[in-house]
N, C-alpha and C positions, 0 to 999 in steps of 0.2 A: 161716317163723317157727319151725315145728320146729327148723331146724336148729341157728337162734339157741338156742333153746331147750335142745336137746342140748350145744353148744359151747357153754355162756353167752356166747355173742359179746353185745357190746354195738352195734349198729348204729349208729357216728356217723353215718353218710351217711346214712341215713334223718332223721335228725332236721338235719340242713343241709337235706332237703329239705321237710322241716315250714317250718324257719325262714325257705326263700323263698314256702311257703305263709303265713305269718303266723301259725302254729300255734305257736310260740315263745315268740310275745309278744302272747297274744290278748289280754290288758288291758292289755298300756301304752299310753301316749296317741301319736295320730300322731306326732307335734313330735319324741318320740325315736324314735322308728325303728319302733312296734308297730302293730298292727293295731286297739286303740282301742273295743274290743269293751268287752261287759258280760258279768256273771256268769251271765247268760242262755245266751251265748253258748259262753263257756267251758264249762258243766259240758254243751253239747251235743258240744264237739268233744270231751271227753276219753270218755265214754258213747260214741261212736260210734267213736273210735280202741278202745277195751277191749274192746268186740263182736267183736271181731277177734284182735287180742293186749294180754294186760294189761300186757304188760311197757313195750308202746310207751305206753301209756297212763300207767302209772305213771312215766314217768321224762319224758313231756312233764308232769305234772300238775306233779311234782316241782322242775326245771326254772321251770314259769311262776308257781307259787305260792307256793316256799319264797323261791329265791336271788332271783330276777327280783321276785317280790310285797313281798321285806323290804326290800331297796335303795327299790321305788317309796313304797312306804308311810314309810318315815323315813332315804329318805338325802338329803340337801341337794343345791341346783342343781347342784354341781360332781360331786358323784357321780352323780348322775342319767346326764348328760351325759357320762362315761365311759362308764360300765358299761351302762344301760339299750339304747340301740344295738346293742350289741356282742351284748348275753342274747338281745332281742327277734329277732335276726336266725338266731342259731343260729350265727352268729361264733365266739361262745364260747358251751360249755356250763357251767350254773353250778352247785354245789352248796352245802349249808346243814347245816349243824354244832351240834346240842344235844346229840345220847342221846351219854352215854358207857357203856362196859362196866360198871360197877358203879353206874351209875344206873337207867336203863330210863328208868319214868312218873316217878321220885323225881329231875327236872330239877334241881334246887333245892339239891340235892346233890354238885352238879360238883367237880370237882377238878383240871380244865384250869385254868390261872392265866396270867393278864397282870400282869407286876409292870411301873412304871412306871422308864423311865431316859431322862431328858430330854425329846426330842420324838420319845422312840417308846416303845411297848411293849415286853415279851420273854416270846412265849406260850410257854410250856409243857406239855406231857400230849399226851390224843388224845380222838378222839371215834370212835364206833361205830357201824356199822349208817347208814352214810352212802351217800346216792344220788347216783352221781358222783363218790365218792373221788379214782379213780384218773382218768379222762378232762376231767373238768370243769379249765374254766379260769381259775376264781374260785370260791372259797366266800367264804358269810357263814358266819360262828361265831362262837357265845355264849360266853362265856368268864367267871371267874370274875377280877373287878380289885377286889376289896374284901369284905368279913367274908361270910361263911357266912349264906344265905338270900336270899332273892329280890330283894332292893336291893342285893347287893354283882356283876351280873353286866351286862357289856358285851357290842356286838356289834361286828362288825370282818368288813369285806372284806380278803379277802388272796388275793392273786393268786398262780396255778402260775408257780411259778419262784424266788419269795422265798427264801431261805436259810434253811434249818431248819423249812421244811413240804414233808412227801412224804405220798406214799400207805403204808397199810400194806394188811394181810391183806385180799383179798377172798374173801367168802364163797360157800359152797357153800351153795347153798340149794334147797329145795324146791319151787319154783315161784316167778313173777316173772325167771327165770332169763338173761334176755338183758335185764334194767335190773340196771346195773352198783350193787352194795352194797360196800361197803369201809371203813377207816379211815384217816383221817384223824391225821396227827401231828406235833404241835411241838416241835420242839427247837432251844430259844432261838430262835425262831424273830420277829424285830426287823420289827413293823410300827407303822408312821409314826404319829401323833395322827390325822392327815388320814385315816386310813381306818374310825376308829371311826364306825357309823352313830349320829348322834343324838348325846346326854350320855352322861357316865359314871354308870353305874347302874341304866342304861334296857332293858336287854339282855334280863333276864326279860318285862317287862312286852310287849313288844316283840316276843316271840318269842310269847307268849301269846295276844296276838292276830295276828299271821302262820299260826295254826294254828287261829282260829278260821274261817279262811279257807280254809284247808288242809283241814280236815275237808269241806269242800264239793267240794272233790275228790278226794275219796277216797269219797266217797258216789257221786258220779259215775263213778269210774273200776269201783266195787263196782256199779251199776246196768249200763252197759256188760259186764263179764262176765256177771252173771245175762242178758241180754238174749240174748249169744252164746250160751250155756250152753241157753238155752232154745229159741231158734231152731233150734238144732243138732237138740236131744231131738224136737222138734215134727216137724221136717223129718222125723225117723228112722222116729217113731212110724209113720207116713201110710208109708214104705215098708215097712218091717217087717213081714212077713207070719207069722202063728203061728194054728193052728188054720183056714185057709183065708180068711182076716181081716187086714186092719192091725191091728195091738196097739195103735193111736190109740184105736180102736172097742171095745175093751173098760175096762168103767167104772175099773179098778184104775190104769190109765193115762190114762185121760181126768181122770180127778178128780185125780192127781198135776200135771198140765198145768194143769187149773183153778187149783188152789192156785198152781202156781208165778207163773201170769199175774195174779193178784190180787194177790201178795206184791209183784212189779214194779212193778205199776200207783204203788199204797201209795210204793214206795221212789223211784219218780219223782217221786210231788207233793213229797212232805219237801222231797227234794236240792232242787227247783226254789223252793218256797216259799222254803229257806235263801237261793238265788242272788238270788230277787226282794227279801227283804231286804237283803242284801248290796249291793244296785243302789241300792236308795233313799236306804243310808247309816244305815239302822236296827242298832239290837243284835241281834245274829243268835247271840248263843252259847249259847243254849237249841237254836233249829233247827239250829244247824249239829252240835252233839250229836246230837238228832233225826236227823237224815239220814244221820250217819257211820253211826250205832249201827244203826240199822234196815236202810239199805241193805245193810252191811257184811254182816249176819247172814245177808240175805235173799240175799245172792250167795252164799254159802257154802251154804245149804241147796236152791237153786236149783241151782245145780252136783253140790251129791249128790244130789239127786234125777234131773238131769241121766244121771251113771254109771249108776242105776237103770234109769230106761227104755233107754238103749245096751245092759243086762245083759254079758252078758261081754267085749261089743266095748266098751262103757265105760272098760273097765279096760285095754284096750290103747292104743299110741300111734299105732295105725291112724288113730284114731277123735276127733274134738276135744275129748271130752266130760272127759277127763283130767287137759288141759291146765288148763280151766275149773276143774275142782275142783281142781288145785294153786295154782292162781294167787289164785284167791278168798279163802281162809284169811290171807293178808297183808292183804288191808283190814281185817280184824278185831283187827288188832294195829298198823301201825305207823299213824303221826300221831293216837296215842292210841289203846291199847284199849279192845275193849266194855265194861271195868271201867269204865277212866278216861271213858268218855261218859256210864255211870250215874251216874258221882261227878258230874261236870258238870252233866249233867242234874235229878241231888236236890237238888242245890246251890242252882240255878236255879228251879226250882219252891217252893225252902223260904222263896223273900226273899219 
């Protein structure tokens, strides 16, 4: 996984071999091709792949709950019946298209356009900060088919290979570094009526909740690394000898451990409480807020406190503890930042 890590290699092959594990499509329903699972489920496989590597985790989450979760959630029999088989299997990998480079969290904003020309579209612009740019074999993208604000945007599957959509710049990033980031570009780029998911219109609304779902994996994927991060520092502690002692054994690090395993505990009920909602078919956009925002923070500070107890070996790439704190700081930002989960969050408590 270093290595990955060093060469941002993107690992297709591991994830074909997710998708004959059913890792692909842990919630779509048997009939197309998945594994049929519950949110239960889900936010354990993705917590137990990030324990390991976040990258494999973020770009399975990514993967099952952007492209694969938006198709299930509002694409029609015929689309289902394409595309869902094909995601669920790891056939194809799929990627999902909102942030553009001058929007961020301001979605609402876009400037990617579908102008209409008989029984097709003709998209226009790019989008940014996309998982699976360049390998993925279907994105869903939101796009803007009517006036400025949140009822003028559509969604649309469009498939690698169409005319006038490539990949652009993939980024150099600071951790998550072997789940491939890129952009995404249209140039007149002519898709059909038949691949718009839903109505025209619906595309915000649509995307809003596919990410209130999303947030639940990313609380998972953010519990998963603190888990690692903390297994690691624990393991260390108990070997570490300083003073004729394990460094476990004195209170400066025991109470660091303490806290870290409290803060986990915390960040696990949230993420789970959001999934148990999520199962029953309840409103979950308060918890799923709840769980991004806490978990999110709580990997991040888990992971530095992690470097901490490693002391110098922390700081090298001997050592796992590194990797954890580069990887961590991305749940804190994409599929809405800590901002954006308080805004959520005050929102939701103010009705």
């Amino acid at each position: 996984m270093m290595e990955w890590d060093e060469s941002q290699e993107f690992p297709v092959e591991v994830f074909k071999k997710l998708g004959e594990l059913g890792l692909m499509g842990v919630l779509v329903p048997q009939e197309y091709g998945g594994s049929g699972f519950t949110y239960t489920e889900y936010v354990t496989a993705i917590s137990e792949l990030a324990k390991i590597c976040g990258s494999i985790g973020l770009s399975m989450a990514a993967h099952n709950s952007l492209c694969t979760g938006h198709i299930m959630a509002f694409g029609n029999e015929a689309q289902k019946k394409k595309y869902l088989p094909k995601l669920a299997t790891a056939e194809w990998i799929g990627a999902w298209g909102l942030t553009e480079t001058g929007t961020g969290s301001d979605s609402g904003a876009m400037t990617t356009t579908a102008k209409k020309d008989g029984d097709h579209w003709i998209i226009n612009g790019s989008k940014n900060f996309i998982t699976h740019a360049i390998s993925g074999n279907v994105a869903v993208v939101i796009v803007r088919t009517g006036e400025k604000g949140s009822k003028g945007m559509s969604a649309f599957i469009i498939e690698r290979g169409t005319p006038g959509f490539k990949s652009g710049k993939k980024e150099n990033k600071l951790g998550m570094r072997a789940s491939e980031t890129a952009e995404l570009i249209f140039d007149n780029c002519r898709v059909h009526k038949d691949q718009m998911l839903g109505q025209e219109g619906e595309g915000f609304v649509q995307a809003m909740k596919v990410l209130d779902g999303g947030r639940i994996s990313i609380a998972a994927l953010s519990l998963g690394i603190a888990k690692g991060a903390f297994d690691a520092a624990l393991k260390y502690s108990k070997e570490r000898e300083q003073f004729g002692k394990p460094i476990s054994h004195f209170q400066a690090i025991s109470f660091k451990l303490a806290d870290m395993a409290t803060e986990i505990e915390a960040a696990e009920l949230l993420t789970f409480m959001a999934a148990d909602r999520k199962n029953k078919g309840l409103k979950m956009t308060k918890e799923g807020a709840f769980a991004k925002y806490y978990a999110s923070e709580v990997s991040v500070r888990v992971s530095t406190e992690a470097v901490q107890i490693f002391g110098g070996y922390g700081y090298t790439k001997d050592f796992p503890a590194e990797k954890y704190y580069r990887d961590s700081k991305l749940c804190t930002i994409g599929e809405g930042t800590s901002e954006i989960q308080k805004l959520v969050i005050a929102r939701e408590i103010m009705k």
